[in-house]
N, C-alpha and C positions, 0 to 999 in steps of 0.2 A: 497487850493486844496489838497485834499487827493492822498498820494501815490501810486500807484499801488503797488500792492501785488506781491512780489516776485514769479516765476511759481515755482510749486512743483519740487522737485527732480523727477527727473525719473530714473529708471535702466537700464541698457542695456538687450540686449532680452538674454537669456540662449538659448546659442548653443548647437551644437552636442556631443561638444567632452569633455565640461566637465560634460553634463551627461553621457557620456559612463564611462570615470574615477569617476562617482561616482556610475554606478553603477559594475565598476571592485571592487570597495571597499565594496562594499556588498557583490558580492560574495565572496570575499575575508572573509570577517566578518562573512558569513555563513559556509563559510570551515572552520573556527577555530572552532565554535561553532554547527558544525552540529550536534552531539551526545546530545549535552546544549537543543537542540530546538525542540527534537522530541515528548515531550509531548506539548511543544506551536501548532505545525502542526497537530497530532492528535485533539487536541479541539478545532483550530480552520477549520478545515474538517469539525468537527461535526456540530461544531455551523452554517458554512455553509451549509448545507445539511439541518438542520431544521430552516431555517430565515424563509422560508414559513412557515413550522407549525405555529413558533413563532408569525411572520407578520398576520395571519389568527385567533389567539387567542388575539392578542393585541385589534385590532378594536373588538372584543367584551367585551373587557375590557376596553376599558375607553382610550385605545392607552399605556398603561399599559404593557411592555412585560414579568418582573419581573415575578409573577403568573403563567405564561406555561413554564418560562425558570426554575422556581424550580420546578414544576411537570416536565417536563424533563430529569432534570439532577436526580430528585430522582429516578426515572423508569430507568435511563440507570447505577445510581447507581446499586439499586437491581440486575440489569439483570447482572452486570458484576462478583457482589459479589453471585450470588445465583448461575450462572455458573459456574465459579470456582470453590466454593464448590463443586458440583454436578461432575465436572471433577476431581479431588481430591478423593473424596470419592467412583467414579466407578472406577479409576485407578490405586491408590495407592497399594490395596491389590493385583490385578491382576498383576500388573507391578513387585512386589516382590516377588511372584509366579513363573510369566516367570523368573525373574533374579535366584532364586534357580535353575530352570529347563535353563539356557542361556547354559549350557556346551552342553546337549541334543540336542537341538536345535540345535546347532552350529556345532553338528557331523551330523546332518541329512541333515542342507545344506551344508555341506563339502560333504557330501557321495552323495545328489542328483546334486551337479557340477561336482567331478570329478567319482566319480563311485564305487559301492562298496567295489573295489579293491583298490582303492587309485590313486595314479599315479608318474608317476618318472619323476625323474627333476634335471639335468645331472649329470646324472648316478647314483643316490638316489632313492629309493621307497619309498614311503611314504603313510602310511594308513590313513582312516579315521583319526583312533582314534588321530595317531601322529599330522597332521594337526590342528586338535583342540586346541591339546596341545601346540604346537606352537602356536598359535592365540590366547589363552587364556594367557598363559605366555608374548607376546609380548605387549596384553592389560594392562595388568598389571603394567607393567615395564615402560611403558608411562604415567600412572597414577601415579603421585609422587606427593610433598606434593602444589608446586606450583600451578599443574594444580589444585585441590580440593580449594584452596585458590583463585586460578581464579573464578572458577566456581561458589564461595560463592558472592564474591565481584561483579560478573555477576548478580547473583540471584539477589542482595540484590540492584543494579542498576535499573533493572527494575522494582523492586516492588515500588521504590522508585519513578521512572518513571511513572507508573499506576496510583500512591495516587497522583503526581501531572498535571494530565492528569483530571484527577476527577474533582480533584480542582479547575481547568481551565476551565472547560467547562459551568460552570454555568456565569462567565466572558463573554465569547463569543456569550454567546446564550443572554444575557441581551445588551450588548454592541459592537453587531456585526456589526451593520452599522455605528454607529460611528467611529471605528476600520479602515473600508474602507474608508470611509470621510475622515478622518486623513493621510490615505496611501493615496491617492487620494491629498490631499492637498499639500503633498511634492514635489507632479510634480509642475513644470512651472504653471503661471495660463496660457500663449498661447500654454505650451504642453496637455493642460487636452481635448482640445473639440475632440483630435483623442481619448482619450481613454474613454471618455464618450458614443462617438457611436461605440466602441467596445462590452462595457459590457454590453449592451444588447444583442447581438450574444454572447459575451465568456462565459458567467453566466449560463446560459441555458444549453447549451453545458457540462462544467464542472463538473455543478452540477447533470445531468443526467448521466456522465461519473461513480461520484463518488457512486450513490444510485445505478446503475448497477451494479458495482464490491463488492458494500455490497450483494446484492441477488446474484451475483457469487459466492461469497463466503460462505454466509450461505446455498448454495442451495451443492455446493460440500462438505462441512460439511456433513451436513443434510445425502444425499446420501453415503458420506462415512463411518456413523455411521450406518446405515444401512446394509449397505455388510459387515462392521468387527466388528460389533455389533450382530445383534438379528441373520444374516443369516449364517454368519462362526467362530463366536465367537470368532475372535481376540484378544488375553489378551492385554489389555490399548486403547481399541477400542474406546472410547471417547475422549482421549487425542491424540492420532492416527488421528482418523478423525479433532479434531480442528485442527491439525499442517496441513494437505494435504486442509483445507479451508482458511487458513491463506495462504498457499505456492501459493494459485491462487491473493495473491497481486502481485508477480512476474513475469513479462511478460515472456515466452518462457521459463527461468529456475525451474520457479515452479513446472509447469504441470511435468516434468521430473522428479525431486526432489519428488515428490508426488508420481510419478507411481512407483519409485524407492523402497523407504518405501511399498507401499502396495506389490512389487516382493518381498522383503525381508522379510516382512509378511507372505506371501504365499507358499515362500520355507520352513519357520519353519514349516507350517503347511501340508505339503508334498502333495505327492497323487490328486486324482482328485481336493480335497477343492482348492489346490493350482493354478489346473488350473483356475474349476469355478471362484476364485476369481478374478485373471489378468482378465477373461474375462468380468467379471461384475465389475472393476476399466477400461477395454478401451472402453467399454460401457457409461460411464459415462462420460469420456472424450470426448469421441466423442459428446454426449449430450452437454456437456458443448459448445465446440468448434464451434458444428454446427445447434445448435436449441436455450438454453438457452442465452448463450453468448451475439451474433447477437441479439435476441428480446430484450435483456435489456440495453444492451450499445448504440444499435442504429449503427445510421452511421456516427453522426457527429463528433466522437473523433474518429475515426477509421487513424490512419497512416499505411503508409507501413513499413513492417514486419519490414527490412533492419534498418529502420527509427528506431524501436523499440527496435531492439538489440543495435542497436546503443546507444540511447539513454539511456537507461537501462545499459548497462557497463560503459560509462561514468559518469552518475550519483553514479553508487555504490562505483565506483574508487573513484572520486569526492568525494561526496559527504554520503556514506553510506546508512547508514537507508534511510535519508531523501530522497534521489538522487534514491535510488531506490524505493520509493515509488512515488513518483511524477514526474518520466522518463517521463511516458504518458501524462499523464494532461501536463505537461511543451511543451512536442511534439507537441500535438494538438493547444494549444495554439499560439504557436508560427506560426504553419500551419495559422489560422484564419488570428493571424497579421498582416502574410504576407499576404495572400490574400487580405487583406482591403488595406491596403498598398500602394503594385503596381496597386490596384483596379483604385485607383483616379486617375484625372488625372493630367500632369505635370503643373503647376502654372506657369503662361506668370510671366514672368520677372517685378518685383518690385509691384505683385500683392500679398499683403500680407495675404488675405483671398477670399481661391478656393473653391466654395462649392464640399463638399465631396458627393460621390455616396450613396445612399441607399442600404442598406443593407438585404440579404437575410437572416432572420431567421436561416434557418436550415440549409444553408453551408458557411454563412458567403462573398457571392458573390453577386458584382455591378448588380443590375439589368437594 
């Protein structure tokens, strides 16, 4: 008589609390590493955002994704290497033009804040001209050999950053779904079926979140190259406008930071141009805020404000670049969770599998 066969080992279920400590240990592991990982999150954004393209070129290739993911990353090469140049080369001359002519400048918004006379300040009078001179001399004196040595080591980070941002991206766009299968595996296999009927509601969401804030972005460019380019010829009006298109990655601080730059713009440039301009930069704002904005982000990553500032200082404290780039997406997300969440209902006692509610598309809600 043959043996029975020993039963298999089995493992016990994975609780609550040591994946919360393992996932304290990633955040953990992301905070040492936040600055290490911001070209990994740039291209894997990307490769997110085109898995369609890519998914829509493979079934005509054979299931093939290799093919559209190097026509991809070669077109976002060019685009990144042919703008840059193009920013460089409209810039650079005009940028060291204005830096000859920054003392000028600099007397003309001293003299249009405090007034042709100057102003006193206890019990000192101080002219234009003196003001400058102060301002010029205390710029100076703060620029020593450390800071230029920052600023190289800066430079020479991010460019470092960019070539491997590049490099990555061809990675992601060929082995993107695998990537998530892989993240996806590491959960529990009885934690995965809530986050499988998740990510058809969060995917959607996210990646509309993200393809919104690129046309926010290139659309405030765009418009801002326009009013300090061809209409009031702002000296470094290309580089000007990329930084006020980039600054709309920042929730509530950008928009500020951007109008800031174009007031400061607009004072060098005195006189009515000055005003036209402010007035065609909160033009444009307000387009963005209350027509562009809304029709491209939609409604489903929308938090409240509160929620947003929030989220956005603690991430930049936290976490820097990365924390303030992904405030929002992290916010919205979490919104979704929760509502799928508390959506279901509470499971009778020693019932180990509750069927889950169905899920609304487009806000993530039990129907």
């Amino acid at each position: 008589m043959t043996a029975p066969h020993p039963a298999p080992p089995r493992r016990a279920r994975v609780g609550g609390w040591p994946i919360t400590i393992v996932g304290l240990i990633l955040v953990l592991l992301v905070y040492e590493l936040r600055y290490t990982l911001i070209p990994f999150v740039f291209a894997a954004v990307i490769g997110f955002v085109l898995d369609p393209v890519v998914r829509w070129c493979a079934r005509r290739c054979g299931g093939r994704r290799w093919p559209a993911a190097t026509v991809l990353s070669l077109l976002i090469l060019l685009l990144v290497v042919g703008g840059a140049m193009w920013v460089a080369q409209q810039s650079v001359a005009e940028i060291t033009q204005a830096a000859d002519k920054l003392p000028e400048m600099l007397r003309r918004a001293v003299q249009a804040l405090a007034g042709p006379r100057g102003l006193t300040l206890f019990g000192a009078h101080y002219t234009p001209q003196q003001i400058t001179a102060m301002a010029l001399s205390a710029a100076t004196n703060l620029i020593g050999g450390a800071e230029v040595l920052f600023a190289v080591r800066f430079g020479i980070g991010v460019l470092a950053a960019a070539v491997l941002t590049l490099v990555l991206i061809p990675y992601f766009l060929v082995s993107g779904p695998r990537i998530a299968e892989g993240v996806i595996w590491l959960v529990p296999p009885e934690r995965r079926r809530g986050i499988e009927e998740m990510l058809p509601v969060l995917v959607p969401v996210l990646r509309r979140y993200v393809v919104g804030l690129f046309c926010v972005v290139t659309y405030a460019a765009l418009l801002a190259y326009i009013g300090l380019g061809p209409l009031f010829h702002v000296p470094g009006a290309p580089l000007l406008s990329l930084i006020v298109g980039f600054l709309e990655l920042i929730p509530v601080i950008g928009p500020i930071l951007s109008l800031t730059l174009i007031g400061l713009a607009a004072i060098s440039k005195g006189g009515f141009v000055a005003i036209f301009l402010m007035a065609y930069a909160l033009a444009v704002r307000l387009s963005i805020d209350n027509l562009f904005g809304p029709l491209t982000l939609g409604k489903s990553a929308r938090v409240h404000p509160i929620v947003v500032i929030f989220a956005f200082v603690v991430g930049a404290f936290l976490f820097g670049v990365i924390g303030l780039l992904l405030a929002v997406p992290v916010a919205a997300s979490i919104r979704i969770i929760l509502q799928h969440y508390y959506a279901e209902p509470i499971a009778p006692s020693g019932v180990a599998d509750w069927p889950a509610p169905r899920l609304d598309n487009e806000a993530g809600r039990s129907r």
